[in-house]
C-alpha positions in Angstrom: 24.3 3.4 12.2 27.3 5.6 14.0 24.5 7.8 15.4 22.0 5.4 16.0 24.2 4.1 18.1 25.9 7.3 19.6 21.8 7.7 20.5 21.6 4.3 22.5 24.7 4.6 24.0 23.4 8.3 25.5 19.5 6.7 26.0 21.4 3.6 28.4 24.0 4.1 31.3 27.1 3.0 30.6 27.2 0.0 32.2 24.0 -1.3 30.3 25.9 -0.7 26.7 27.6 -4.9 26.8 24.1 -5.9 27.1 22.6 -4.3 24.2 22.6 -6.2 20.8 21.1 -4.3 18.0 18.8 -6.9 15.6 17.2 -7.5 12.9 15.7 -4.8 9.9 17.7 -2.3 11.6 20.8 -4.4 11.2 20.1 -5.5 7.9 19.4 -1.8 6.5 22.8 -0.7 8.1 24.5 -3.1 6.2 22.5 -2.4 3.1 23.0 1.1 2.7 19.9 2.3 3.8 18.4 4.3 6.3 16.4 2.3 8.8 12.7 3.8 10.0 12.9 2.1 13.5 15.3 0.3 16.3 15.2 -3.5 17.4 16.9 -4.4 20.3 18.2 -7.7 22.6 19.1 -6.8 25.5 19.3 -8.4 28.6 18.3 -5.9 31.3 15.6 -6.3 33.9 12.5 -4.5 34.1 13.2 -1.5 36.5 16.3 -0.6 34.1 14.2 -0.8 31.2 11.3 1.4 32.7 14.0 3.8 34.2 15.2 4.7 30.5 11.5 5.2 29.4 10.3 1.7 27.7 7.0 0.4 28.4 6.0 -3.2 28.4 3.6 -4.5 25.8 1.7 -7.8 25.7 0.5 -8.3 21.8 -2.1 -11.4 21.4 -0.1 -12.3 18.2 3.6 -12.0 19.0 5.9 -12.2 22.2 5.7 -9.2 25.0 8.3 -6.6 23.9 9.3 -3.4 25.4 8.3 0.0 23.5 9.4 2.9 23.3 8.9 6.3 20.6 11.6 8.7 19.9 11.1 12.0 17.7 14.2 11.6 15.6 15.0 7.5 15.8 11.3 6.5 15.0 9.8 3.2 17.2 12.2 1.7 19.4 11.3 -2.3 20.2 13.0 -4.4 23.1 13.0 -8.2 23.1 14.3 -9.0 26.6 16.4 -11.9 27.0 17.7 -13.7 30.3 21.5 -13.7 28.5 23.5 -12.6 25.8 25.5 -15.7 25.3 22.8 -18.7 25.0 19.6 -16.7 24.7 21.0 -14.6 21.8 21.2 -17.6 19.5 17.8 -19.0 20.2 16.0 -15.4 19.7 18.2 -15.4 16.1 16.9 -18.7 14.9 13.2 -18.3 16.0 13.4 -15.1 13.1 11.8 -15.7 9.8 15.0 -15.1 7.4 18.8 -15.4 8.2 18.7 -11.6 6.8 16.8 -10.2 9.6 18.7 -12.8 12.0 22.2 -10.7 12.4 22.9 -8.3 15.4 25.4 -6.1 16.1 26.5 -4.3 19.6 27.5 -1.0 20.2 30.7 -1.6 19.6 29.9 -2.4 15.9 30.6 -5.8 15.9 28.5 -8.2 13.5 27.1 -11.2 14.9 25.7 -13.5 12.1 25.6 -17.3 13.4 23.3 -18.1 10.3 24.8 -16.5 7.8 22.8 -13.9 6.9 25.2 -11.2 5.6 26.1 -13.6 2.7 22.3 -14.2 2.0 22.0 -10.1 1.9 24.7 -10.2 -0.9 22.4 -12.2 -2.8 19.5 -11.0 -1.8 17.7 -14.2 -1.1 15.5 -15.4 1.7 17.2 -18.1 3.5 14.7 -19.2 6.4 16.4 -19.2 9.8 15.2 -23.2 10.3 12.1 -25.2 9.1 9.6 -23.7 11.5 10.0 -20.6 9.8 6.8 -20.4 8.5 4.7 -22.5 11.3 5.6 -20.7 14.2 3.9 -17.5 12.3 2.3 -18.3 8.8 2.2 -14.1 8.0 5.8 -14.7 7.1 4.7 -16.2 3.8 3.3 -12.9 2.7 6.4 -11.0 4.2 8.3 -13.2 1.9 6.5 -12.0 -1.0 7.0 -8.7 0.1 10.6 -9.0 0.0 10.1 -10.6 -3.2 8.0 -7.7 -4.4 11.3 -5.5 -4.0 13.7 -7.8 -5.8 14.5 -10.4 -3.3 13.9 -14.0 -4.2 12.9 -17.0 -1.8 15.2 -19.6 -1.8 14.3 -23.3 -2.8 14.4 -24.4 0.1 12.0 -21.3 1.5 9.3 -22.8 -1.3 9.3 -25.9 -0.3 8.4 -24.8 3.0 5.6 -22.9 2.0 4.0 -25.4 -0.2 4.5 -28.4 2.2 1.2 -28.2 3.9 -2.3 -26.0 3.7 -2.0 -22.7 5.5 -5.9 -22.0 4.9 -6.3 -22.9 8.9 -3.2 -21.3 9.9 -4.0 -18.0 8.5 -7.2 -18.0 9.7 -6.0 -17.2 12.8 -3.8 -14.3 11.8 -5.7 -11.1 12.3 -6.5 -9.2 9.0 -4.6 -6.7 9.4 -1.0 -8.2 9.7 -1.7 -9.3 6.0 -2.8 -5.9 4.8 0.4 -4.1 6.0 2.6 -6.2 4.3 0.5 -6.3 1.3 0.6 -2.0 1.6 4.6 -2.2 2.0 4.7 -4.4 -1.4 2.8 -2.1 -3.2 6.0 0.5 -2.6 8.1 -2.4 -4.2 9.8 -2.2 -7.4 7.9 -5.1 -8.2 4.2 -5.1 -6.9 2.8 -7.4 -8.8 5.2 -10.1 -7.5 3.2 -9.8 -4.4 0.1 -10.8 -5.9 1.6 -13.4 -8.3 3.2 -16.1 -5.7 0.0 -15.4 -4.1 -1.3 -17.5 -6.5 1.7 -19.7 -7.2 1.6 -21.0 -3.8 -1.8 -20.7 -3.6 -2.3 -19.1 -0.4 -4.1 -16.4 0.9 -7.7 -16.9 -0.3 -9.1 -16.4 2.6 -8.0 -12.7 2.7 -8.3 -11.8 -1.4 -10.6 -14.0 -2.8 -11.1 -11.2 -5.5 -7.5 -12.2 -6.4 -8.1 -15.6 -6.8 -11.4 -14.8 -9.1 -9.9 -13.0 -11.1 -7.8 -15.3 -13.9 -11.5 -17.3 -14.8 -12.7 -14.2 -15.5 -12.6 -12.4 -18.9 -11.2 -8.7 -18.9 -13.7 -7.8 -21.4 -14.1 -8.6 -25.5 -11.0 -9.5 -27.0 -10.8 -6.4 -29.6 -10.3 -4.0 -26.3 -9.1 -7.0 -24.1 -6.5 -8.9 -26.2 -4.6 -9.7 -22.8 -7.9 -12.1 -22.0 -8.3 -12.7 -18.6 -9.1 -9.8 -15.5 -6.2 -10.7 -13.9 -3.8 -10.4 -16.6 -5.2 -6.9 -17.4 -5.3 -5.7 -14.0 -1.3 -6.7 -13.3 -0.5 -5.0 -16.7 -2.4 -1.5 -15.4 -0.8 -2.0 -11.7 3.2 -2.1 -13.8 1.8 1.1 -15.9 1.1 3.0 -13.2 4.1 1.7 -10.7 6.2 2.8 -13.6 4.7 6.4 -13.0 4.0 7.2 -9.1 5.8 5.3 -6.4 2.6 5.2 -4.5 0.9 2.5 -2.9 -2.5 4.1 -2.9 -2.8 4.7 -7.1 -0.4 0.9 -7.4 -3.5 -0.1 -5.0 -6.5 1.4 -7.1 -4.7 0.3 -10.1 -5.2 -3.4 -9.1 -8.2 -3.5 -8.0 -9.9 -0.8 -10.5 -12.7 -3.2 -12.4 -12.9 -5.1 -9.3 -16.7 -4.3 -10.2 -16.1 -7.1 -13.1 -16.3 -9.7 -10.3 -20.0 -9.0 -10.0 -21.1 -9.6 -13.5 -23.1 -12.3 -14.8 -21.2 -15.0 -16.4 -24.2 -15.3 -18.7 -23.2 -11.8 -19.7 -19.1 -12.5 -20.3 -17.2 -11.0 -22.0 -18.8 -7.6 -21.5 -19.2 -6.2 -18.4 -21.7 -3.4 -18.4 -22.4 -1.6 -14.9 -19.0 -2.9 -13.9 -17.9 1.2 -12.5 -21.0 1.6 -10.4 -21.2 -2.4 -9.0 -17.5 -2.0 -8.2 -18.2 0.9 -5.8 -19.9 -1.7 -3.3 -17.5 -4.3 -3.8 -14.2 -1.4 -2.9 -15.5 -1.0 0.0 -16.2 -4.3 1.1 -13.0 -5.7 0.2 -11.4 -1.8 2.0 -13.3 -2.8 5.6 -12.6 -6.9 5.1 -9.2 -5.8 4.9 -9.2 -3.5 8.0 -8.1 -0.9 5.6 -8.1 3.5 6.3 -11.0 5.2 5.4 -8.6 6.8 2.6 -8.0 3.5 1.0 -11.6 2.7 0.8 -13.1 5.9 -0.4 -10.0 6.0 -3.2 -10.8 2.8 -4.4 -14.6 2.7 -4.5 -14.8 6.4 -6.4 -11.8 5.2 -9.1 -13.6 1.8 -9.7 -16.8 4.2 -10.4 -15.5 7.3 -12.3 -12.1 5.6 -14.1 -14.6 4.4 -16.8 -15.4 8.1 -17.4 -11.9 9.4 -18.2 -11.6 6.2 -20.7 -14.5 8.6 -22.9 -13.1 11.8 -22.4 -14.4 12.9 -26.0 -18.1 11.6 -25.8 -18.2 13.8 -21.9 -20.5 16.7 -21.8 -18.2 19.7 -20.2 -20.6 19.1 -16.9 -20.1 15.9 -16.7 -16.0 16.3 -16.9 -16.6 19.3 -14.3 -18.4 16.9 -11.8 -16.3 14.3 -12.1 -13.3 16.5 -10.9 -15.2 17.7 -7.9 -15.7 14.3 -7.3 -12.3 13.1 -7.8 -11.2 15.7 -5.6 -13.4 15.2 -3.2 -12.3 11.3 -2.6 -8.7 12.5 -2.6 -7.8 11.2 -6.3 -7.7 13.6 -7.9 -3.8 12.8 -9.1 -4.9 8.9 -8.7 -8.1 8.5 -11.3 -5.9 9.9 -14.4 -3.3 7.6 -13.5 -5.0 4.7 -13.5 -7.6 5.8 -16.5 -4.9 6.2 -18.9 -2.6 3.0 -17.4 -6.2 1.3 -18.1 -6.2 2.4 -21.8 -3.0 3.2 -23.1 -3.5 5.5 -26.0 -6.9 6.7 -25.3 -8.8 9.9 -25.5 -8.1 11.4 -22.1 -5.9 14.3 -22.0 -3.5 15.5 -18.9 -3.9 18.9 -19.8 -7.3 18.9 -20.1 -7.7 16.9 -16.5 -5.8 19.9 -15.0 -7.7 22.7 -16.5 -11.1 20.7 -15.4 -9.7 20.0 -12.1 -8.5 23.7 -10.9 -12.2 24.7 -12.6 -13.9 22.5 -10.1 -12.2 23.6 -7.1 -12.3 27.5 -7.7 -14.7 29.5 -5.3 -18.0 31.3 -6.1 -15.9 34.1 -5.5 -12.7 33.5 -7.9 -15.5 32.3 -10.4 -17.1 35.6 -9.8 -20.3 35.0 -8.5 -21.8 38.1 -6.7 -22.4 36.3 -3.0 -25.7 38.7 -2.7 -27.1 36.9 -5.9 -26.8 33.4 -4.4 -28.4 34.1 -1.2 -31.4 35.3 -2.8 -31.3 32.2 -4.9 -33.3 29.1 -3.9 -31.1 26.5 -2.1 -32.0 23.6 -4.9 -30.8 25.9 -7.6 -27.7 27.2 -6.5 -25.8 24.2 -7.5 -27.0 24.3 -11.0 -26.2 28.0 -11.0 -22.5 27.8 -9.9 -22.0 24.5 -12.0 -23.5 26.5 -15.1 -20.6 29.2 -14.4 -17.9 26.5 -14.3 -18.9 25.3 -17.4 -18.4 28.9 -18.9 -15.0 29.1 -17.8 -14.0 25.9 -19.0 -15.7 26.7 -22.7 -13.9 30.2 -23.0 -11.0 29.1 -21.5 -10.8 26.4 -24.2 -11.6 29.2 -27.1 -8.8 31.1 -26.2 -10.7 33.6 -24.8 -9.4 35.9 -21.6 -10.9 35.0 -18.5 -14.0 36.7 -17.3 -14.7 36.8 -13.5 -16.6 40.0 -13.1 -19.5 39.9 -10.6 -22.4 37.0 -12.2 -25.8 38.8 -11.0 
């Protein structure tokens, strides 16, 4: 915070610095400990001063016009201009969603916390700043769970709030992709599943996963694999596996939503689920565009929902199939993700790690570290060549497995 603030008090003249208020995460990650990824700021300055220091208005459809501003070192810096510091300042604190993000400090260092918040943050509970908390923007439900989803917990008085009317209208009207960031930002939690849990303890939110919702009414497949019964159930229990190994959102992500190609099966047909891997493929990326989601997050999901099943029979694989399955996995950028989620799927199952690693540095070697005379290939038909070079991948992965020294002398 000390050069945060040695920062504003360089990026503002002097005579500016009594009329800057620093508020909100910022705040709150100063007093926690942490280091905070960008700057929010109440000031009361008028628009030429603003504009002189290099801010830029911006009018969002969603929230209130703020002032913007991107620095190299110090991240996003946002502006909320107020007419005063003395009336204004209070008003601006209780329109915030939590009496945590409702503190504000000057560049003095002095706290300012009318609501109590600072005591809240030593309990780590979300106090709402007043009982329009969640009416004046409804997405603060799901930043609530997000909270919750890295150990804070909602106050009583937070869940009545949230349960005291429908929100299916109200959320309507909150574009798409407000919801997916904060559902992204719980998936780094220490607690992910939490996020999707009060989802459906409160209810709310069908409207952007109605997979989630599905999910308990449906079996996770026959009870001597499946002992945990329902989908949902099994896919929380593979999202904690694999948060307990990789910190990232994308594999906690595919790990959720991994059979999400069980949604499409028959019910005539429960409790197996056959086809599942390749009808989930459609359904990833449906539910990756619904969600206004990167291109990454689509193509990860849809190819681990398709080849995840694969891993889960590593024993019965034919060494071509393994081989293709890498080069596919690395292909879609999961290459780390797929074994993840495979083995979180079936704890104690055939796969190896080693073996994964052997197949995947195989896949991606060249025609030319795999020894295949360049010459040769041209002359080749095109439609062969594939079969050719996957032929000599297989080779390497069979000696390699014997024990025997690796041969990459020309192929002719």
């Amino acid at each position: 915070m000390n050069t945060t603030i040695a920062f504003l008090k360089e990026l503002f003249p002097p005579s500016c610095h009594g009329r800057i208020l620093l508020v909100g995460g910022c705040v709150r990650d100063h007093l926690l400990g942490r280091a905070s990824s960008d700057i929010d700021l109440a000031v009361s300055l008028d628009a030429p001063q603003l504009a002189a220091c290099g801010f830029r208005k911006l009018e969002p459809r969603s929230i209130a016009p703020i002032w913007f501003r991107h620095d190299q070192t110090f991240g996003s810096i946002e502006i909320t201009q107020l007419p005063d510091l003395d009336t204004a300042l209070a008003e601006d604190l209780v329109r915030r969603d939590f009496t945590v993000n409702a503190m504000a400090m000057s560049l003095d260092g002095e706290l300012i916390d009318p609501l109590g918040g600072r005591r809240d943050l030593e309990e780590r509970r979300l106090t709402p700043c007043s009982p329009l908390t969640f009416s004046g923007d409804p997405l603060r439900i799901f930043r609530a769970f997000r909270f919750e989803a890295d150990g804070w917990r909602m106050t009583p008085e937070s869940e009545a709030l949230v349960r005291e009317q429908g929100w299916h209208r109200p959320l309507s009207l909150v574009p798409v992709e407000r919801f997916s960031r904060e559902m992204v930002k719980a998936l780094e939690g220490v607690e992910p599943e939490r996020f999707f849990n009060r989802m459906l303890q409160f209810d709310v939110g069908r409207g952007y996963l109605p997979e989630l919702f599905a999910m308990p009414a449906i079996p996770a497949g026959p009870l001597q694999h499946h002992p945990e019964g329902d989908l949902y159930t099994h896919s929380i229990q593979v999202l904690q596996r694999v948060a307990r190994d990789s910190d990232n959102p994308l594999a906690r992500f595919c790990a959720f939503f991994h059979d999400i190609g069980k949604l499409a099966t028959d019910p005539a047909l429960y409790p197996r689920h056959h086809g599942h891997d390749d009808a989930g493929f459609d359904l990833a990326r449906g539910l990756g565009e619904r969600l206004r989601l990167s291109s990454d997050y689509r193509a990860a999901l849809a190819w681990t929902s398709r080849l995840h099943g694969l891993l889960n029979k590593w024993g019965e694989l034919r060494d071509s199939t393994v081989l293709k399955t890498a080069q596919q996995a690395v292909k879609a950028r999961i290459g780390e993700i797929l074994p993840l989620v495979s083995a979180a799927d079936k704890p104690g199952g055939p796969f190896a790690w080693q073996e994964w690693e052997r197949a995947v540095r195989i896949a991606t070697m060249t025609t030319d570290t795999m020894g295949i005379d360049d010459a040769r290939l041209k002359e080749m038909a095109p439609g062969k060549r594939p079969g050719f070079i996957l032929q000599r991948r297989v080779e390497i992965l069979r000696d390699e497995r014997a024990g025997k020294p690796a041969d990459h002398r020309p192929v002719h």
